[in-house]
C-alpha positions in Angstrom: -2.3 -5.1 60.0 -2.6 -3.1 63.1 -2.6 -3.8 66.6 -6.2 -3.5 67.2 -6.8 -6.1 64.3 -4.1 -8.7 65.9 -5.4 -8.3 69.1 -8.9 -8.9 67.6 -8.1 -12.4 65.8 -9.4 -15.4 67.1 -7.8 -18.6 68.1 -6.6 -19.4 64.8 -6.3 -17.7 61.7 -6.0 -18.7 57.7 -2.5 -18.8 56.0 -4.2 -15.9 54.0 -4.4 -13.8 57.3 -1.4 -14.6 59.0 0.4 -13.7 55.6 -1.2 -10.4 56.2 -0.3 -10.0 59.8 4.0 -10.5 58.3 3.3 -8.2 55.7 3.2 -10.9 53.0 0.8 -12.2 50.2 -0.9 -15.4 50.2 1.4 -17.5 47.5 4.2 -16.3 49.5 2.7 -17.7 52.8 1.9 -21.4 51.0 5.5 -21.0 49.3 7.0 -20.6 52.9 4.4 -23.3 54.2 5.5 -26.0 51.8 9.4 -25.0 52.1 9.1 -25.7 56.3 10.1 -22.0 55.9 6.6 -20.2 57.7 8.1 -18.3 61.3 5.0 -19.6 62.9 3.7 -23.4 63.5 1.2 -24.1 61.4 -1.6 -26.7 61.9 -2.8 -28.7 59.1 -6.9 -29.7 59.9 -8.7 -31.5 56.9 -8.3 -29.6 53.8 -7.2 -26.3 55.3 -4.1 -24.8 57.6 -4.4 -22.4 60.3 -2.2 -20.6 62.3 -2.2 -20.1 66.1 -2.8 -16.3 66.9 -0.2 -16.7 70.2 2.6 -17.4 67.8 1.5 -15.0 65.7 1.2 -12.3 68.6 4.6 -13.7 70.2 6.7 -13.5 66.8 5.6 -9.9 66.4 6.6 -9.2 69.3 2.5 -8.2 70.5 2.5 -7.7 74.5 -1.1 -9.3 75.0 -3.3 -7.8 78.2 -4.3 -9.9 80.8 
């Protein structure tokens, strides 16, 4: 994933795109979910898990404008 497409995620993103964003497949995201092992805070809503994009971004080490 490129810097343009991080930049361009909204608030939150799926385990599915956040996996992306580290350069990792899906399983391997919900095996590193379940194992308290994910680099980022996850937040569990209902049914599904999302990410925050600033941890994402901070991680990564992303400068973000503004």
């Amino acid at each position: 994933m490129g810097l343009e497409e991080l930049l361009a995620l909204p608030a939150t993103v799926n385990v599915t795109t956040a996996g992306r964003a580290f350069g990792i497949g899906r399983d391997k995201a919900y095996e590193l979910i379940r194992s308290g092992r994910f680099p980022v805070r996850t937040l569990p809503l209902g049914g599904t898990i999302r990410v925050p994009t600033t941890e994402l971004w901070k991680i990564l080490g992303v400068d973000v404008p503004g």
